[in-house]
Structure formats: structure tokens, C-alpha cells
Chimera marker file (.cmm) of the C-alpha trace (Angstrom):
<marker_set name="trace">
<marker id="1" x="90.531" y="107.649" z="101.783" r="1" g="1" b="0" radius="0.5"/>
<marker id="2" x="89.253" y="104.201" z="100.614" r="1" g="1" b="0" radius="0.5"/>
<marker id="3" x="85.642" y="103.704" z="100.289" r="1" g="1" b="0" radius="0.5"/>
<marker id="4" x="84.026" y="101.012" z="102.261" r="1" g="1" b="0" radius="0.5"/>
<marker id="5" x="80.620" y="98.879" z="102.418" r="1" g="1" b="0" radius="0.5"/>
<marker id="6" x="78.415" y="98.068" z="105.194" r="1" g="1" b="0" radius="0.5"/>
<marker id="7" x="78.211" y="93.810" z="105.653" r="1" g="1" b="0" radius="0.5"/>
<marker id="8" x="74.605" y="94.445" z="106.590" r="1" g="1" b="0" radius="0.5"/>
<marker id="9" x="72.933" y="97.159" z="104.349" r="1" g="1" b="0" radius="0.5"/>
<marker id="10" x="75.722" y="97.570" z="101.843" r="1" g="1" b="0" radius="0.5"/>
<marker id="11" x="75.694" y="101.592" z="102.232" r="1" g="1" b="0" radius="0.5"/>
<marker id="12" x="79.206" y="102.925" z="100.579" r="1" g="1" b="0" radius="0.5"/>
<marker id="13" x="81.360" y="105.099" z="103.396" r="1" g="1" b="0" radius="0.5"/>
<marker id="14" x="84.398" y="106.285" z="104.221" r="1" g="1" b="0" radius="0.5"/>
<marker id="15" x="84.310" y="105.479" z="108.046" r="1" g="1" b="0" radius="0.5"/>
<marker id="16" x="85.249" y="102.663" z="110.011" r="1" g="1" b="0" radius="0.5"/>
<marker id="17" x="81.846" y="101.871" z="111.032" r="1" g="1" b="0" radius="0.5"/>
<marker id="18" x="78.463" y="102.330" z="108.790" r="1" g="1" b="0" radius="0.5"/>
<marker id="19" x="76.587" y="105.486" z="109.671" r="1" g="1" b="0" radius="0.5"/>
<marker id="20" x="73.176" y="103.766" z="109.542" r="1" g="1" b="0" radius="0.5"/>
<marker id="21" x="73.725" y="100.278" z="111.061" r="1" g="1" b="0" radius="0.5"/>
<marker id="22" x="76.639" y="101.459" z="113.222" r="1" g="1" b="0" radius="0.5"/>
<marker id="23" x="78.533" y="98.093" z="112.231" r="1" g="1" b="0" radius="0.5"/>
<marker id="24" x="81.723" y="97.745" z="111.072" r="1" g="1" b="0" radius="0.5"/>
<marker id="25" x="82.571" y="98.026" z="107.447" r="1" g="1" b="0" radius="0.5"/>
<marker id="26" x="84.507" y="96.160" z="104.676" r="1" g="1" b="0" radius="0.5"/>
<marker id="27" x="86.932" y="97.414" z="101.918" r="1" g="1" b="0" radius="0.5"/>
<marker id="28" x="86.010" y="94.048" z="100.383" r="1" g="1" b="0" radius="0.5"/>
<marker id="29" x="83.024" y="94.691" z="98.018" r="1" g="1" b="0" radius="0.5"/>
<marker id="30" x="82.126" y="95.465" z="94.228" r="1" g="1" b="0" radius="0.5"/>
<marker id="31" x="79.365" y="96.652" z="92.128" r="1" g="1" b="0" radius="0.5"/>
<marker id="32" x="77.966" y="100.108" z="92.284" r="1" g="1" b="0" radius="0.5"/>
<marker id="33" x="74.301" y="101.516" z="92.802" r="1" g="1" b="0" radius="0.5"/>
<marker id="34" x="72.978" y="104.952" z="93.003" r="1" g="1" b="0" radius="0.5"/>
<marker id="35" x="69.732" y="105.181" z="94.414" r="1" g="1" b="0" radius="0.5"/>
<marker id="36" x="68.387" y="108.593" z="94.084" r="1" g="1" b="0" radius="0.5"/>
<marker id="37" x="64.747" y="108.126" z="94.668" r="1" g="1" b="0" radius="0.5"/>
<marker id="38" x="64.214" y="104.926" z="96.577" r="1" g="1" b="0" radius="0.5"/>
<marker id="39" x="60.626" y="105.332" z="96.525" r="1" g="1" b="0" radius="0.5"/>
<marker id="40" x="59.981" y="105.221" z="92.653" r="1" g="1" b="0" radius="0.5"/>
<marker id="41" x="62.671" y="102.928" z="92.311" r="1" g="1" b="0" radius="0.5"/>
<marker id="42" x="61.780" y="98.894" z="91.780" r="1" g="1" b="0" radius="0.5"/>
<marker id="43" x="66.004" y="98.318" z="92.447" r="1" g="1" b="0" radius="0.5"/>
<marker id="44" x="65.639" y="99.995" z="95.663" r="1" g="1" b="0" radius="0.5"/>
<marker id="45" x="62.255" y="98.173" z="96.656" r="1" g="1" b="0" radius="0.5"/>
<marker id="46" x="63.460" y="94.899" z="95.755" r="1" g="1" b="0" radius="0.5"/>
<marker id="47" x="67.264" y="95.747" z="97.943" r="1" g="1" b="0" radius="0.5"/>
<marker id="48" x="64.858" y="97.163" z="100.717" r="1" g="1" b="0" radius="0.5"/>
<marker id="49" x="66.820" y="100.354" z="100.223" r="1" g="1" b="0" radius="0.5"/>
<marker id="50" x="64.625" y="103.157" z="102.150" r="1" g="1" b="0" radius="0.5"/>
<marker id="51" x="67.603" y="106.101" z="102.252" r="1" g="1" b="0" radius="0.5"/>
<marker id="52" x="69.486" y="107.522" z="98.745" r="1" g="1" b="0" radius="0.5"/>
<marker id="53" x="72.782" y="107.436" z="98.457" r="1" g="1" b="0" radius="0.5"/>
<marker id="54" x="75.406" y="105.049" z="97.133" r="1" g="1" b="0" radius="0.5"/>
<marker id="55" x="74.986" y="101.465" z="97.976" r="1" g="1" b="0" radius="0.5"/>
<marker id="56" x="77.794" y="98.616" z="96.753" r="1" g="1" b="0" radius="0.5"/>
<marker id="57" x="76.237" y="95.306" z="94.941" r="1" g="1" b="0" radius="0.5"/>
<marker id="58" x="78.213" y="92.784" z="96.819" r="1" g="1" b="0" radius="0.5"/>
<marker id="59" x="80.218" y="92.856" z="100.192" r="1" g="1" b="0" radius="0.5"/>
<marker id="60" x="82.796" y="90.503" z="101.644" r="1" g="1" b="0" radius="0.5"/>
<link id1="1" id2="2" r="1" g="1" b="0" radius="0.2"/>
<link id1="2" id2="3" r="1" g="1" b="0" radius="0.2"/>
<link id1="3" id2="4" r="1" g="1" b="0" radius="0.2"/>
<link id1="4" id2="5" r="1" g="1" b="0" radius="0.2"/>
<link id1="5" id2="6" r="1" g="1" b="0" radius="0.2"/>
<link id1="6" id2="7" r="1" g="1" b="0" radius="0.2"/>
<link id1="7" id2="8" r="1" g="1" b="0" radius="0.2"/>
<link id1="8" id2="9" r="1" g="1" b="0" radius="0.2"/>
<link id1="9" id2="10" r="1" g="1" b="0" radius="0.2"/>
<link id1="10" id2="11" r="1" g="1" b="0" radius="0.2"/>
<link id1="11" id2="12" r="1" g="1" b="0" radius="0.2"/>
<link id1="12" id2="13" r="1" g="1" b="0" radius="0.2"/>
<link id1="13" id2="14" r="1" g="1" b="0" radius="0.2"/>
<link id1="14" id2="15" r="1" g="1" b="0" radius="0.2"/>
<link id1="15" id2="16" r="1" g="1" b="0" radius="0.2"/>
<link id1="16" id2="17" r="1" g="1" b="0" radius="0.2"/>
<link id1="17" id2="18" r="1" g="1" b="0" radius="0.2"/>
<link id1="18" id2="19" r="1" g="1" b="0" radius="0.2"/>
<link id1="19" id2="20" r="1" g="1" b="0" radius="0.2"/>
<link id1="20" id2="21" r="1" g="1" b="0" radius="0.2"/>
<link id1="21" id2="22" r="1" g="1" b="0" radius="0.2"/>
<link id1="22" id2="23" r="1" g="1" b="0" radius="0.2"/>
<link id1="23" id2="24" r="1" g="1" b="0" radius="0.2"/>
<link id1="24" id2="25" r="1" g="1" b="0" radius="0.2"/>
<link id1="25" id2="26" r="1" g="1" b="0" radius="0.2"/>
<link id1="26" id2="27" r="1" g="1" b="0" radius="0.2"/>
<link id1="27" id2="28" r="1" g="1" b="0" radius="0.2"/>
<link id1="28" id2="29" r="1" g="1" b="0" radius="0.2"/>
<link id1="29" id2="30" r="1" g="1" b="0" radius="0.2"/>
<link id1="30" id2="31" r="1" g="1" b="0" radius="0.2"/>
<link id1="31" id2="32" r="1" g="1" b="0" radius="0.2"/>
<link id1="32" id2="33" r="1" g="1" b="0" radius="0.2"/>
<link id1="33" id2="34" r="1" g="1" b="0" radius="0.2"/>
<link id1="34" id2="35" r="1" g="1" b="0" radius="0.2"/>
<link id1="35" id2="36" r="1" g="1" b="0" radius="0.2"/>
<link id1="36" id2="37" r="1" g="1" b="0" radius="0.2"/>
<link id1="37" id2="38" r="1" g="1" b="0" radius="0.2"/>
<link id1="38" id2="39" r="1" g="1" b="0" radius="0.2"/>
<link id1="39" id2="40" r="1" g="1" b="0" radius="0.2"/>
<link id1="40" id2="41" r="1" g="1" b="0" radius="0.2"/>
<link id1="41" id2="42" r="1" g="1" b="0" radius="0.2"/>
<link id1="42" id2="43" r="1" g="1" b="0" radius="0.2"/>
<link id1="43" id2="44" r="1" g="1" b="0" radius="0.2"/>
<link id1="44" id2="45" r="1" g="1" b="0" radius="0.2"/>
<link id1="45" id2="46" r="1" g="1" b="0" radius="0.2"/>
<link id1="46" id2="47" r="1" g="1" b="0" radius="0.2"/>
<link id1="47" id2="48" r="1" g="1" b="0" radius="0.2"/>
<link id1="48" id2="49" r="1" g="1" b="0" radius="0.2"/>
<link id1="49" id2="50" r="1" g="1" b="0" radius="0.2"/>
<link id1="50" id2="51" r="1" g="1" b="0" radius="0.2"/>
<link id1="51" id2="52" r="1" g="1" b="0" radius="0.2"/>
<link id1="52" id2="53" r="1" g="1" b="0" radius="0.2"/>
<link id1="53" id2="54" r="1" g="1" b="0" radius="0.2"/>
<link id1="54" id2="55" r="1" g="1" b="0" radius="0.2"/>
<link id1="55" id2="56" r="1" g="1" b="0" radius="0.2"/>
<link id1="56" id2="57" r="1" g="1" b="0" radius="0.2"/>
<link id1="57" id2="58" r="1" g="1" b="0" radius="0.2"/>
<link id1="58" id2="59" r="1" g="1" b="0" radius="0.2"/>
<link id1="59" id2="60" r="1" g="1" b="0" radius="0.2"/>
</marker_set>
């Protein structure tokens, strides 16, 4: 299965639509961040990333 991006959060999935926005998704996107902990992380506080997980830098 192809990995996909969220348009609106930029959370990395496999499904059609994203699991936390419920939007559709894009195979169109680049860059990859791991968030881990979110809340000692100044990445994730400057992305307004709350949730860990795999997030893409840019989305199309």
C-alpha cells in the first residue's frame, strides 16, 4: 500500500481518508517527521502537532 498525507494536518496514512480530520488524502507529498513526544518537542509546537506519529513536511 502507498502511504498518503492529510491536505489539512499532514498526518502520514494508508487510508483513503485521514483518521483524524476525516478528509481526504494525497499521495502527493514529501518530507518526513516523527514526532514522538509532541509535548517536549519545539517542531511539534511550532506545526501545532498535538498527537505522535508520522507527519509528512509538505502536501500537494
Amino acid at each position: 500500500m502507498s502511504q498518503k498525507a492529510c491536505t489539512r494536518c499532514k498526518r502520514i496514512t494508508t487510508d483513503e481518508r485521514c483518521p483524524v480530520c476525516d478528509i481526504t488524502t494525497s499521495t502527493n507529498w514529501s518530507g518526513l517527521l516523527i514526532i514522538i513526544d509532541p509535548e517536549r518537542s519545539d517542531i511539534a509546537q511550532e506545526l501545532n502537532i498535538n498527537i505522535p506519529g508520522e507527519y509528512a513536511l509538505r502536501v500537494r
